[in-house]
C-alpha positions in Angstrom: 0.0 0.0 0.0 1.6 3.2 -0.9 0.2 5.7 1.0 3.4 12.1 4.1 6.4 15.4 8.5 6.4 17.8 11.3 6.3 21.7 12.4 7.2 24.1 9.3 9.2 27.1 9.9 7.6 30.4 10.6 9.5 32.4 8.5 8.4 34.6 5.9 9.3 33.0 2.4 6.0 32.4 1.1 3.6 34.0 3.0 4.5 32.4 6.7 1.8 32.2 9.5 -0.7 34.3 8.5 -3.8 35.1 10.9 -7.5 34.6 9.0 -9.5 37.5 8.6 -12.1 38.4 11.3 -14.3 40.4 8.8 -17.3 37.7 9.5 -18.3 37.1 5.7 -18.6 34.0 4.0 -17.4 33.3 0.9 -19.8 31.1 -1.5 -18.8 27.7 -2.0 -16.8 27.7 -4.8 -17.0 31.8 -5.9 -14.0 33.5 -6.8 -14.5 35.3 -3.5 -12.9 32.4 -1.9 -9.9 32.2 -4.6 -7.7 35.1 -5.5 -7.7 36.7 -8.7 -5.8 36.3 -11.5 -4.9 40.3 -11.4 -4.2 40.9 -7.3 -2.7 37.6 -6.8 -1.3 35.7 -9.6 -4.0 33.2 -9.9 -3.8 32.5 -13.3 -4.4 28.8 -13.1 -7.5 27.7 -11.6 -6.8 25.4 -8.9 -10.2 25.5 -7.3 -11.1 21.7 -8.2 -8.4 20.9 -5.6 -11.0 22.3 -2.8 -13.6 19.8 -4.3 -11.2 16.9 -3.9 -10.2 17.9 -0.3 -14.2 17.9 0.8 -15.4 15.1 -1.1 -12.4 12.9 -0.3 -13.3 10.2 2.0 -11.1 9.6 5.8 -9.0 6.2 5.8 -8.3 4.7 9.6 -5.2 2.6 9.4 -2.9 3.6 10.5 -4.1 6.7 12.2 -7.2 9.1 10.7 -5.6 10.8 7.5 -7.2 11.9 4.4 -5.2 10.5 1.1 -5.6 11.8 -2.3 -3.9 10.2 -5.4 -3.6 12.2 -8.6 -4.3 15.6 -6.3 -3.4 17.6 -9.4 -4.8 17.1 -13.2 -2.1 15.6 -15.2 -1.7 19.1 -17.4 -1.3 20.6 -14.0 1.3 18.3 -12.7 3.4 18.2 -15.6 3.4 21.4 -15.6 4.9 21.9 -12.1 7.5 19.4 -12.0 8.8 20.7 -15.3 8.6 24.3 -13.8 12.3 25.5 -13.6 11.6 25.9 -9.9 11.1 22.9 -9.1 13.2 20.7 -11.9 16.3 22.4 -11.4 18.6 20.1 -13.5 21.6 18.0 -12.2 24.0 19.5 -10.4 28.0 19.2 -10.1 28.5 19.2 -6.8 26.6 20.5 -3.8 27.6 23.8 -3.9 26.4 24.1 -7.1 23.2 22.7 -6.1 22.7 25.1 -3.3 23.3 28.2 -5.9 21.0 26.7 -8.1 18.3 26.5 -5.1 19.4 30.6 -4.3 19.1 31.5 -8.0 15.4 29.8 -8.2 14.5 31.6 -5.2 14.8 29.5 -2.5 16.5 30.2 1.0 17.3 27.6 3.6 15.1 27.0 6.9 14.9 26.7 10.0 12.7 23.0 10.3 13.2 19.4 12.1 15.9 17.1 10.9 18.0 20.1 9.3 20.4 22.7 9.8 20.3 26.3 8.5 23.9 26.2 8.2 25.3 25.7 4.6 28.5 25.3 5.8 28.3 22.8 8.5 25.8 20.9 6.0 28.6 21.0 4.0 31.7 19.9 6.3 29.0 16.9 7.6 29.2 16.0 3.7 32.8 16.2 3.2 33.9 14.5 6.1 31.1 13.1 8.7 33.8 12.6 11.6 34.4 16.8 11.0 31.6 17.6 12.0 28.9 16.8 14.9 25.5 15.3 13.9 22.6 18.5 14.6 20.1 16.3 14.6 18.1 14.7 17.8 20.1 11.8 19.3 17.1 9.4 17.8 18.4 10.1 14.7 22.0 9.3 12.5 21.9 12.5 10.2 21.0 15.9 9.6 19.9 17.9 6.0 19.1 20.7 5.0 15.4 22.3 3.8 14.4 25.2 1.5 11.4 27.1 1.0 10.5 28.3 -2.1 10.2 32.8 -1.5 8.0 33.3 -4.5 6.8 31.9 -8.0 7.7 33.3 -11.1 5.5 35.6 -12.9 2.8 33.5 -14.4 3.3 30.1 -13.5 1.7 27.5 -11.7 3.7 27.3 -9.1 2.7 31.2 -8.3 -0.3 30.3 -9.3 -0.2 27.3 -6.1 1.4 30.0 -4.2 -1.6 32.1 -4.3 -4.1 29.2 -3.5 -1.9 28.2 -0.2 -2.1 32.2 0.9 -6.4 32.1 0.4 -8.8 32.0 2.9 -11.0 29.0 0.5 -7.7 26.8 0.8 -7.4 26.7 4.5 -11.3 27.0 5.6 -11.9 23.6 3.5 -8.9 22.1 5.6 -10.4 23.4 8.5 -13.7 22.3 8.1 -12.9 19.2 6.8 -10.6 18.6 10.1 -13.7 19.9 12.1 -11.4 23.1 13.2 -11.8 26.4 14.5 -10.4 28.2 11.7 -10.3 31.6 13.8 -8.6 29.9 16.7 -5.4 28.9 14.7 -2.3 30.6 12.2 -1.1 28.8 9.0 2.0 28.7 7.3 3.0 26.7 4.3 5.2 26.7 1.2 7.1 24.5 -1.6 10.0 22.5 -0.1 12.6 20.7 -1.0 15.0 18.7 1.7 18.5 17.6 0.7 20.0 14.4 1.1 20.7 13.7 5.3 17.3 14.9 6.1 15.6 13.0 9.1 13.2 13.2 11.1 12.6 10.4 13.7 9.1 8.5 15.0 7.0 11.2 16.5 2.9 12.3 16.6 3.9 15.8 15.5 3.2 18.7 18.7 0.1 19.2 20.4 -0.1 22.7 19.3 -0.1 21.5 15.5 -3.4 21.8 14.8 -3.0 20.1 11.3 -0.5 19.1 8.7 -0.9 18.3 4.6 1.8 17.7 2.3 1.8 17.0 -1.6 4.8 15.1 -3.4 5.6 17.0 -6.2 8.9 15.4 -7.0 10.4 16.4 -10.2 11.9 12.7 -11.1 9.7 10.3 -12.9 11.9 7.6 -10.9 11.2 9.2 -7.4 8.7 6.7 -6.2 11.7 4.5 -6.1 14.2 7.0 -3.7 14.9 6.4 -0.5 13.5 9.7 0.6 9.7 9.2 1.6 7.4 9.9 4.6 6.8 6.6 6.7 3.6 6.1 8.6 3.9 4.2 11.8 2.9 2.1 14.9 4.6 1.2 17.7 5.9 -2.1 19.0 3.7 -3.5 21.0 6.5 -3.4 24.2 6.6 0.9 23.4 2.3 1.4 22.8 2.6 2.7 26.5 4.1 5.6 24.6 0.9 6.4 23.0 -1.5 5.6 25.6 0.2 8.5 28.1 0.6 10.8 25.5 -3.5 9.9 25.3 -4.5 10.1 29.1 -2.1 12.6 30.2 -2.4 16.2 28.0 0.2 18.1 30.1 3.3 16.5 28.8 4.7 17.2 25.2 5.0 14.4 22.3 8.4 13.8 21.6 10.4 11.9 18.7 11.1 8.6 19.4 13.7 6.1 18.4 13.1 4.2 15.0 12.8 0.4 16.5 10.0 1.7 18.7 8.1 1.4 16.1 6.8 -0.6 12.8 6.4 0.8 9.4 3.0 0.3 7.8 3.3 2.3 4.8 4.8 5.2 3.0 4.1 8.0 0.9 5.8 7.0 -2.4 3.3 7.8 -4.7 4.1 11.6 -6.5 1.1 13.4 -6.8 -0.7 12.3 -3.7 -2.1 14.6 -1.0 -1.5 13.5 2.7 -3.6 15.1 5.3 -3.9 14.6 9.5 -4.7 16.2 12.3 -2.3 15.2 14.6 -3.1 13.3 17.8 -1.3 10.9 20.3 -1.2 8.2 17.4 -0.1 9.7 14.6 3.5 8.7 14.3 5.4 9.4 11.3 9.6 9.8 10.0 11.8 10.2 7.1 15.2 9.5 6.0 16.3 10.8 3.5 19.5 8.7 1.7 19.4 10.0 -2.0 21.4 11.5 -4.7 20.2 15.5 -4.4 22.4 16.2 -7.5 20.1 14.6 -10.0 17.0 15.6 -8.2 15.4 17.1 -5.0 12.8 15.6 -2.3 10.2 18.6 -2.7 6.4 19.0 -1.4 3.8 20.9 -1.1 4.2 21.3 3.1 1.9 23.4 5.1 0.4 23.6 8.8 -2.4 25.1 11.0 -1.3 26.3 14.5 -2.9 26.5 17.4 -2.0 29.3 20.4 -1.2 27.6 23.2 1.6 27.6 26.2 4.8 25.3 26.2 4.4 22.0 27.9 6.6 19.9 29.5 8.7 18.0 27.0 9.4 14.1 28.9 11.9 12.4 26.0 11.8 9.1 25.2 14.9 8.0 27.8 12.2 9.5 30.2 9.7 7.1 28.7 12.1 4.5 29.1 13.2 5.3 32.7 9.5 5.7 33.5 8.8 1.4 31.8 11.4 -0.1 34.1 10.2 1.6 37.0 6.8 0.0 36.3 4.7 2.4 34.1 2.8 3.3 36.9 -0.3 5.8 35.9 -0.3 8.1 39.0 3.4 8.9 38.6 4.2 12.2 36.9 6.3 11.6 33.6 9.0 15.1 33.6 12.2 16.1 32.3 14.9 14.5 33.8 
């Protein structure tokens, strides 16, 4: 079964955490109220089928409650974007040339799990792994490095995606989909792509995410085959205690976990597919990313929806495991060492 990661970065490439208007009106179903226009935003695709395939796409169950959406684009559409210069940016020579090619196309390095923001200590890790120190969580072996796409060029699909992810329609079908407050959260989201390295370990995503959707647009025709893809997990059955405290007790964080915690029971190979959750104490997912960037690039649609809340105590998964052998008991406060 093929069947997509955690919290973006709030930074303001494409249009970074922006706060829904309060103005009380609601837009008609499918009007271009709810759609920007080709002349104020760039619109000049129309993308608003994509809203109909969100809200008449059924929930799946296993192995947590996602939505899944193969062929999210219309062929023209997708063939469009992945032979968009932006996002098929040719093979590069080495990885410096690779990262100019990502600055010239209008991409900039982030701040996001399982990367660094640091070119140059990406670069010594690649050069020589014993120079430099894994940046990473200690659950995981490596460390990459992920860019957001600023802007799309005048006229293309890709602005023209640009524009959809910065609309009201776009979010309030997530939203109401997901049955959430739309005026109680901030969204962010962008085009990424994540260079070879990239990991991010087991985990259930935050509790203050209120909701995360990503959209393979790899530019390879061969990418369903790289070794760079979301996996969707469970835990062992000696680690589901995990889950069930992150499920009775809301005043402790969900943290990343270590990979033979848990079982893979599908990934997100497929290009093209739309991967939504809302995620919960269940909702375990990773990637590692072990690919030749040169030729191509790991690169998705990525956004999130936010909720406002305080900072809660973060136990890790040693304190999970000191907790088990001291006999899981239910009444005994899991904290930070």
């Amino acid at each position: 079964m093929n069947w997509g990661d955690s919290w973006g970065s709030g930074a303001a490439f494409v249009f970074a955490r922006e706060a829904r208007r309060r103005d009380g009106a609601r837009a008609s179903r499918y009007g271009q109220d709810r759609l920007p226009s080709p002349g104020a935003n760039q619109m000049t695709h129309d993308l608003s089928y994509l809203l109909r395939r969100i809200e008449d796409a059924p929930f799946r169950t296993h192995p947590f409650r996602h939505l899944w959406i193969d062929d999210f684009f219309e062929p023209q559409d997708f063939d469009a974007i992945v032979s968009s210069s932006q996002i098929d940016l040719g093979e590069a020579r080495n990885d410096a040339d690779l990262i100019d090619r990502l600055h010239d196309r209008g991409y900039e390095a982030i701040r996001f799990p399982g990367s660094s923001k640091d070119v140059q200590s990406y670069l010594n890790r690649r050069a020589d792994r014993a120079s430099q120190k894994n940046l990473n969580k200690d659950t995981t072996e490596d460390f990459g490095m992920t860019f957001r796409l600023r802007s799309g060029q005048p006229g293309s699909i890709v602005e023209s995606i640009l524009a959809l992810l910065s609309s009201d329609g776009f979010w309030s079908t997530l939203a109401q989909k997901f049955d959430i407050d739309i005026d109680a959260v901030t969204r962010e989201a962008g085009v990424q792509k994540y260079l070879d390295g990239y990991e991010i370990s087991p985990h259930p995503d935050i509790r203050r995410k209120a909701l995360t959707f990503m959209t393979n647009i790899n530019p390879s025709p061969d990418s369903e085959r790289l070794e760079f893809h979301t996996s969707y997990l469970t835990f062992t059955r000696a680690r589901e205690y995990v889950k069930d405290r992150w499920e009775a007790d809301p005043t402790i964080e969900r943290c990343w976990v270590p990979w033979d915690w848990c079982e893979v029971e599908a990934q997100q190979r497929r290009n093209n597919s739309f991967v939504a959750f809302s995620p919960s104490h269940n909702t375990l997912h990773a990637v590692k990313a072990s690919y030749d960037h040169l030729a191509t690039q790991r690169t998705q649609i990525y956004g999130n929806l936010w909720r406002e809340t305080d900072s809660l105590p973060y136990p890790t998964w040693q304190d999970f495991d000191d907790w088990a052998k001291r006999g899981s008991d239910p009444n005994e406060p899991i904290r930070p060492a």
